[in-house]
C-alpha positions in Angstrom: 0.0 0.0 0.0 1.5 3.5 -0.9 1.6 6.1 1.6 2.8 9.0 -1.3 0.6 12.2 -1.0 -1.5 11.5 2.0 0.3 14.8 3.8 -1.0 16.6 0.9 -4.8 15.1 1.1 -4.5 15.6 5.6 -3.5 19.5 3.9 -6.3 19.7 2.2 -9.2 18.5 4.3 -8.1 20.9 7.8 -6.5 23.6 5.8 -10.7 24.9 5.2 -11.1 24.4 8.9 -8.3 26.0 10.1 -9.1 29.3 7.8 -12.6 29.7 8.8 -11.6 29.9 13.0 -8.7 32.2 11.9 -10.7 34.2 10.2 -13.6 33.7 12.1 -11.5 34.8 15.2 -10.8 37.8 13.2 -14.2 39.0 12.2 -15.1 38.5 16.1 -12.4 40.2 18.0 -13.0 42.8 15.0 -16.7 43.1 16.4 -16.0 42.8 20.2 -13.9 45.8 19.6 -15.9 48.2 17.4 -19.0 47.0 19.9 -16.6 48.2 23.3 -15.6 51.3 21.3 -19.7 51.9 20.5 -20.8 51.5 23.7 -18.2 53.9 25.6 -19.1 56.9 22.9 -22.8 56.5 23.5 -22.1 55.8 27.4 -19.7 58.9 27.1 -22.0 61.4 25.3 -24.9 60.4 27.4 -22.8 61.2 30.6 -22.2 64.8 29.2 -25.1 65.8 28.1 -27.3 64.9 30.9 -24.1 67.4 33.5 -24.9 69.9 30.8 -28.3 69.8 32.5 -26.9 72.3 34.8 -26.9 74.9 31.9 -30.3 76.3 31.6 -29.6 77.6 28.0 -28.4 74.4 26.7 -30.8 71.2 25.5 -29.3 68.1 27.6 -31.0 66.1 24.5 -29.3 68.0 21.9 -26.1 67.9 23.6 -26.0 64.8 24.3 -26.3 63.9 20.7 -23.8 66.0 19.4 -21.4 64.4 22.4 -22.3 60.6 20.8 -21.6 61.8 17.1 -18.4 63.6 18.1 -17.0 60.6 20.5 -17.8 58.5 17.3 -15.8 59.9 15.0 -13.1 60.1 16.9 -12.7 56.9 18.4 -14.3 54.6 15.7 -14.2 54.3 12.0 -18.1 55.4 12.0 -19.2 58.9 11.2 -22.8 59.7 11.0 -23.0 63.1 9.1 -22.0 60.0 6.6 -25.7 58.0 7.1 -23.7 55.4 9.2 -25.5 55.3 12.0 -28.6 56.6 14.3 -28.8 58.2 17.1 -31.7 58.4 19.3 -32.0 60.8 22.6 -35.4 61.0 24.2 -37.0 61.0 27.9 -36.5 57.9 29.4 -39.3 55.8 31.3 -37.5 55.9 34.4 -38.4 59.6 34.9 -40.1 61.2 37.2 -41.2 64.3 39.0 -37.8 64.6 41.5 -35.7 63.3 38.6 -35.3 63.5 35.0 -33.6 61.1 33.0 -32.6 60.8 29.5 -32.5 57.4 27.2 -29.4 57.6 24.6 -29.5 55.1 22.0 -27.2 54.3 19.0 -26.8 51.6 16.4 -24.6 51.9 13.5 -24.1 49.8 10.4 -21.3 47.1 10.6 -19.3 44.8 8.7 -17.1 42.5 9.0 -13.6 42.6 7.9 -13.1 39.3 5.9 -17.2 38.4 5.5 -15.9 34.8 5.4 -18.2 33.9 8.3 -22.0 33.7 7.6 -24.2 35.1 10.4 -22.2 37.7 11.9 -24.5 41.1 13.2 -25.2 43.7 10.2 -25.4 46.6 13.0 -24.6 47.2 16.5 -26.1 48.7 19.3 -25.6 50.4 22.6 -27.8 51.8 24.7 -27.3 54.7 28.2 -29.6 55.8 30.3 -28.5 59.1 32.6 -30.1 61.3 35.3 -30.3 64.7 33.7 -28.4 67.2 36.4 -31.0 70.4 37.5 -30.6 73.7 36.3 -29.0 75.8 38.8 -30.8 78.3 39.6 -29.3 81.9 40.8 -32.1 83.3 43.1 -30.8 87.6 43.4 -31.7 88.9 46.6 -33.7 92.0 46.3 -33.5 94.9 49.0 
């Protein structure tokens, strides 16, 4: 019985095995990364617009999203004057009359870097919810 070429066939029956956890490895780490970076803009943003709260002539809301986009661009390859993503600041449910809070939500359009794995996410999404800081208000004494 002749042994010749059976390295070659063992080659060829793992080397499509070994490529698709290599790259699938890839196309993961690639998305646990860009979800981390997605998650600390929108945490981020929310956090500074709900402390510009304490600005009575500033919109926390409007802020806030400004703060999301801006963290985005700089720490991600995303940009959403570009139509890559959408961001969401409204009233969130846990409001109520001692305490307003605000609900910051993002989700941008991803994909993967080698698209050799089926299945992987088309977008991801993050999510921050933040007490919006009261107005401080400067009460002038009258004689």
């Amino acid at each position: 019985m002749s042994r010749r070429g059976s390295q070659a066939i063992e080659f060829a029956l793992i080397l499509p095995v070994f490529l698709m956890l290599v790259f699938g490895g890839i196309d993961f780490l690639w998305l646990m990364i860009e979800t981390a970076q997605v998650q600390q803009a929108v945490g981020s943003g929310c956090r500074g617009g709900a402390a510009t709260g304490v600005n009575a002539y500033t919109d926390p809301y409007e802020r806030a999203q400004e703060l999301i986009e801006e963290t985005l661009i700089r720490t991600t390859r995303y940009n959403c004057s570009m139509g890559e993503c959408e961001v969401t600041v409204a009233e969130s449910d846990l409001s109520s009359p001692e305490v307003l809070w605000m609900r910051c939500n993002l989700e941008v359009d991803h994909s993967s870097i080698t698209g050799f794995i089926p299945g992987m996410p088309d977008t991801i999404g993050a999510a921050a919810e933040m007490p919006i800081a009261r107005p401080i208000i400067i009460e002038e004494e009258y004689e």
